[in-house]
C-alpha positions in Angstrom: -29.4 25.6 32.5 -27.5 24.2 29.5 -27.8 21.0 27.9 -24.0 19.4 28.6 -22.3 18.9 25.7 -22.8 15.1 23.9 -19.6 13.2 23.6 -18.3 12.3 20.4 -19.1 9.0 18.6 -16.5 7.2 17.6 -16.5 4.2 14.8 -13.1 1.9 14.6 -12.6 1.0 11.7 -10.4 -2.3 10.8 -7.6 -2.5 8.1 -6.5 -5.7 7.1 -3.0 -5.1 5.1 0.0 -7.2 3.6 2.5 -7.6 1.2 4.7 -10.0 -1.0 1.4 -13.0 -1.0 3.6 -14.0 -4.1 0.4 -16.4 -5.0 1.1 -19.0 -7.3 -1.5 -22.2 -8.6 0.1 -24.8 -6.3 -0.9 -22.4 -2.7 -4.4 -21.6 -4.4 -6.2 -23.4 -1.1 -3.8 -21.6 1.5 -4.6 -18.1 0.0 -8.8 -19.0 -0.1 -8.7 -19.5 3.3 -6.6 -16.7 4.4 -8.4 -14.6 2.3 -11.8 -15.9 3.6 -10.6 -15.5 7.2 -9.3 -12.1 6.8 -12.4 -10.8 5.6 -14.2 -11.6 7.9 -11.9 -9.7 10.4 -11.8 -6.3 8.6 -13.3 -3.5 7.2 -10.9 -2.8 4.4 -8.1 -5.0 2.9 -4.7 -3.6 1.1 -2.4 -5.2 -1.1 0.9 -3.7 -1.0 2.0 -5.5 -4.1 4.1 -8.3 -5.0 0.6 -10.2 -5.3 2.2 -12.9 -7.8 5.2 -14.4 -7.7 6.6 -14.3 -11.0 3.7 -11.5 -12.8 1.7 -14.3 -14.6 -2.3 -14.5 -15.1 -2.5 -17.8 -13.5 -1.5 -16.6 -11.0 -3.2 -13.7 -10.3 -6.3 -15.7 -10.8 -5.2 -17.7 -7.7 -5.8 -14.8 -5.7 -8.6 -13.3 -7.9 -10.6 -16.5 -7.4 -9.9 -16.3 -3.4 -11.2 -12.6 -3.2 -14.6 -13.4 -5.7 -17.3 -13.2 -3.7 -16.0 -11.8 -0.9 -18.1 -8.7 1.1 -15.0 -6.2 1.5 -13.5 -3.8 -0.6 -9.9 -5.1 -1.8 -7.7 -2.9 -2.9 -4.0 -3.2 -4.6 -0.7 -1.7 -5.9 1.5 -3.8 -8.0 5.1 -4.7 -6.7 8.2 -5.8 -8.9 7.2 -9.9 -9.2 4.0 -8.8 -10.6 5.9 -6.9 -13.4 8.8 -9.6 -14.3 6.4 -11.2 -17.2 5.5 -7.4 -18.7 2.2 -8.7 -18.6 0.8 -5.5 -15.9 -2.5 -4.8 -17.5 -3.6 -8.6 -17.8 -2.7 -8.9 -14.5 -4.9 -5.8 -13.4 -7.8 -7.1 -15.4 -8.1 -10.4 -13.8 -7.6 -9.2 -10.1 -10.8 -7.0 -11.0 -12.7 -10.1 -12.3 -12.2 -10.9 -8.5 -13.3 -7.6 -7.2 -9.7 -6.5 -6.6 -8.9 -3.0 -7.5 -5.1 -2.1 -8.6 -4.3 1.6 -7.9 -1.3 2.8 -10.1 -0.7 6.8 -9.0 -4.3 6.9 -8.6 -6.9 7.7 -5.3 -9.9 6.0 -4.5 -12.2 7.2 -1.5 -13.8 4.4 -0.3 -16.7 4.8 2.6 -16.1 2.8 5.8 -18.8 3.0 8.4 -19.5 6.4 7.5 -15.8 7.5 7.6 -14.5 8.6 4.3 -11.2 6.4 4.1 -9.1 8.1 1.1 -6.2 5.7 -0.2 -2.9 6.9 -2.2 -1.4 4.1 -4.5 1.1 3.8 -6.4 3.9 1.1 -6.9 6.8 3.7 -6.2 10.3 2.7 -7.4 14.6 3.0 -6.6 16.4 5.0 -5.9 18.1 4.8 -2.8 18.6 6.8 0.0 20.4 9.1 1.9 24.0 8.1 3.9 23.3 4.6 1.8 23.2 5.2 -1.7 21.1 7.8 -4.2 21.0 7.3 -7.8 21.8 10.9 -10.0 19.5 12.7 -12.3 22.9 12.5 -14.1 24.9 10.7 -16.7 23.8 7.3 -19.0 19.9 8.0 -20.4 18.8 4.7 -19.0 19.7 5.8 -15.5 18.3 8.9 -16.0 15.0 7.1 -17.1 15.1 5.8 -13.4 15.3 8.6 -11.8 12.4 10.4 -14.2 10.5 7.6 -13.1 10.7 8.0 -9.5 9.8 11.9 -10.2 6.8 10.8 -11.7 6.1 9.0 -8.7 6.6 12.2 -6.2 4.5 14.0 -8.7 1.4 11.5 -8.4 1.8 11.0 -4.5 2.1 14.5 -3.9 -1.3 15.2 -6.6 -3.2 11.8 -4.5 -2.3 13.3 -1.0 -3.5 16.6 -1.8 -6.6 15.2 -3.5 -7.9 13.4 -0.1 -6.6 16.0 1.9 -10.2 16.7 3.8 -10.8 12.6 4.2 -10.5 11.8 8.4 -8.5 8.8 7.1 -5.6 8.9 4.8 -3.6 6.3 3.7 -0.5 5.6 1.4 -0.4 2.4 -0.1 3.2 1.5 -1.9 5.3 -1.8 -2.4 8.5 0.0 -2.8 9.9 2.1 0.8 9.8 5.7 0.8 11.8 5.1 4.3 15.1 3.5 5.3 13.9 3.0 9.2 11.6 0.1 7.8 15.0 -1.2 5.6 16.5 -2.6 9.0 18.1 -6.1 8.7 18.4 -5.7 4.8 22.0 -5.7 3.4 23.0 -1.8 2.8 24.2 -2.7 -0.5 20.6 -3.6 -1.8 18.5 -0.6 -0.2 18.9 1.4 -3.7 16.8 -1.3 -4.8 14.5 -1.4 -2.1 12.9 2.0 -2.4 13.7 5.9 -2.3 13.3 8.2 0.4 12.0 11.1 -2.6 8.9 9.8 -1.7 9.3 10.9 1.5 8.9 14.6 1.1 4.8 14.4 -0.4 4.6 12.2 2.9 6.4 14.2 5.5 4.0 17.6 4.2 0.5 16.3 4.1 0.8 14.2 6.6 -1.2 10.9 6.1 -2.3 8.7 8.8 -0.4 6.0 7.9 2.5 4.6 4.7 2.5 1.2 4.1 4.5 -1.1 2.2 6.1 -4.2 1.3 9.4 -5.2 -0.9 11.8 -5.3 2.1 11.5 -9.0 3.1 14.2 -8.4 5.7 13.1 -5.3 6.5 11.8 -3.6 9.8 7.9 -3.6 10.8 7.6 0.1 12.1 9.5 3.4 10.9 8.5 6.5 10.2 8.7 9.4 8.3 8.6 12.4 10.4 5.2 11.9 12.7 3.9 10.0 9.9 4.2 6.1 11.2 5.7 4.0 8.2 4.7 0.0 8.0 6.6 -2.3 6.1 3.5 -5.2 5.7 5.7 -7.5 3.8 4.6 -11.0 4.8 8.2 -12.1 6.2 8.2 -9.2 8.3 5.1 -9.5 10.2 4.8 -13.3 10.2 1.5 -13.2 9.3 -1.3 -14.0 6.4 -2.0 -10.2 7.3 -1.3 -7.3 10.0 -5.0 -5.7 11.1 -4.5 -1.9 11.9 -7.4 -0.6 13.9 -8.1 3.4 14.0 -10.4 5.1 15.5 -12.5 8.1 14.3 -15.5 10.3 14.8 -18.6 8.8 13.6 -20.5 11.6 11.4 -17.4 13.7 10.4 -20.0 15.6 7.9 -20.4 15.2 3.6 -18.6 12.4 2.1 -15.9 13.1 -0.2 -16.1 12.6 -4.0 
C-alpha cells in the first residue's frame, strides 16, 4: 500500500498597486491614511510612478513620511511628473528615507511568505504604437535620442526578465504602457506619448505573471499582451487609493533566489 500523494500547499500572496498618487504637501493626511490602510491589506505594495505631482522633494516627502514606519516592502518606478523639476535622484533619496525603493531598469527579488516575488522596473518611455502612431529611429538627432532611449529600455526589461526567470512570481512594474489595449478612452492623437508597444516583445517572450502601469489617466483597466494580462493601475482608472491583486502559489517552491 502507498502513502497517497499530499496535496500542494498553497500561500496567496496580496499585492497592493497604483499609480499617478501625484502627492503634494496640501493631501499629506489623505495619503497617511491610505497608505496606513493599504498596508495593512497587503503583502507587497507597487508604485507605478507619477508618485509626485510636479517632481519636487516636498513632495516626495509627503509620501515618504506616509510609508516611514510602515511593515511592508514598498516599492517604486518614477513616472514623468516625478521628472518635470530634473530633480530624479533627490527624489529617490528621500522616498528611501521612507523605506520606499525606486527601481530604474533594475530587479529586486523580494521574499513573500516564502515565495520568491521577482519585480522588473523601469520607468519605460514614447514611442507610440502600432496602426496609431510609431516614432522612427530616423531623421532629427533629438528624435533619434527618443527612440535610443526606449531601446535602452527593451534592453533592461528584457536583461530584468531574464534575470528572475526561475522566481514562481514575476512582475513588471512600469509607468509608461508597453500596450495599446490598456490606452482605451484616451485621445489617439496622444497614445505616442502614452507609452510604446517595443516593450511589448521582452514581455510577450518571458512571459511574466503580470505588467502593470500607470500614465494613461483615461486609459483602460485590463489589456494584455499576448497571455500576459496587462494592468493599467493609474488612480483614475481604478477609482481607487489602490487595486489589491491576489495570486496564488505553491508554498515551499524550493531555494530562494539571489
Amino acid at each position: 500500500m502507498t502513502d497517497a500523494p499530499l496535496a500542494e500547499e498553497h500561500t496567496r500572496i496580496r499585492i497592493a498597486a497604483a499609480g499617478d498618487l501625484h502627492c503634494r504637501p496640501d493631501a499629506r493626511d489623505e495619503v497617511a491614511a491610505s497608505m496606513a490602510a493599504v498596508a495593512q491589506q497587503a503583502d507587497l505594495v507597487l508604485l507605478c510612478g507619477d508618485l509626485t505631482t510636479h517632481g519636487q522633494p516636498d513632495q516626495a516627502a509627503v509620501l515618504a513620511d506616509a510609508c516611514a514606519g510602515l511593515d511592508v516592502p514598498i516599492l517604486a518606478v518614477l513616472g514623468n511628473h516625478d521628472w518635470q523639476c530634473n530633480q530624479a535622484r533627490e527624489l529617490s533619496d528621500v522616498l528611501a528615507r521612507g523605506g520606499i525603493e525606486v527601481l530604474e531598469r533594475e530587479t529586486r527579488v523580494i521574499c513573500v511568505k516564502g515565495i520568491d516575488v521577482g519585480i522588473v522596473g523601469l520607468k519605460g518611455f514614447v514611442g507610440g504604437f502600432s496602426g496609431s502612431s510609431h516614432l522612427p529611429d530616423f531623421g532629427e538627432p533629438l528624435l533619434r535620442r527618443v527612440y535610443a532611449e526606449t531601446s535602452q529600455d527593451v534592453a533592461a526589461l528584457d536583461h530584468g526578465l531574464r534575470e528572475v526567470e526561475l522566481c514562481p512570481v514575476r512582475i513588471v512594474m512600469l509607468h509608461y504602457s508597453p500596450s495599446a489595449t490598456t490606452l482605451d478612452g484616451e485621445p489617439v492623437g496622444i497614445w505616442a506619448f502614452l507609452g510604446n508597444d517595443r516593450l511589448a516583445a521582452p514581455i510577450a517572450e518571458h512571459e511574466p505573471d503580470m505588467v502593470l502601469h500607470g500614465h494613461a489617466h483615461a486609459g483602460t483597466f485590463e489589456g494584455a499582451i499576448g497571455q500576459v494580462p496587462v494592468y493599467n493601475v493609474s488612480v483614475p482608472v481604478i477609482g481607487r487609493d489602490f487595486w489589491i491583486f491576489e495570486l496564488d502559489r505553491q508554498a515551499h517552491p524550493g531555494p530562494a533566489i539571489h
